[in-house]
C-alpha positions in Angstrom: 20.8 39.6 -0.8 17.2 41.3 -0.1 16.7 43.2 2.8 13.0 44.2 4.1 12.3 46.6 7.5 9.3 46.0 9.6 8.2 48.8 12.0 5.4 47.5 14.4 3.9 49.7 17.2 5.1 48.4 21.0 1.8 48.8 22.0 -1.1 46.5 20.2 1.8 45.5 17.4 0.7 41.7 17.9 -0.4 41.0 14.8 2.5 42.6 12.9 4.8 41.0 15.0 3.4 37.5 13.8 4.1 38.8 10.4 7.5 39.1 10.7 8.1 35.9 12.3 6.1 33.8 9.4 8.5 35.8 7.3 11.8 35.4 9.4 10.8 31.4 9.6 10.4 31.4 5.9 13.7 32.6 5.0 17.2 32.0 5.0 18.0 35.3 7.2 21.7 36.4 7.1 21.4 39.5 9.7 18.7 41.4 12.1 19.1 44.8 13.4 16.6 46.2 15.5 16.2 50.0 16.9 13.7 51.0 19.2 12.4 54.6 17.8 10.4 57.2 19.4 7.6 59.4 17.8 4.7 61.2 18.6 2.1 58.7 18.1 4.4 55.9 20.0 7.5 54.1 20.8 7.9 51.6 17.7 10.4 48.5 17.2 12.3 48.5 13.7 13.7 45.5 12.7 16.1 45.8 9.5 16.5 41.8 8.0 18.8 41.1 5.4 18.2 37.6 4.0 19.1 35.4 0.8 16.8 35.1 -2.2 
């Protein structure tokens, strides 16, 4: 099991967001978690994926 974490800005994130969902079509994904996180340049959305190799 791999796991990879994708952080992508809620504002102008678009293009990182595509990324993760070529990746998340492309794999075998066994679990999401997702955390929205606060910092001073912006609210971001983590998303934690665990998936099989």
């Amino acid at each position: 099991m791999q796991i990879k974490i994708f952080t992508i800005p809620i504002m102008g994130g678009e293009k990182l967001l595509e990324e993760m969902n070529v990746f998340l079509r492309s794999k075998k994904v066994l679990q999401v978690e997702q955390h929205l996180v606060q910092e001073v340049g912006g609210l971001f959305a983590t998303s934690s994926c665990w998936y099989a190799v």
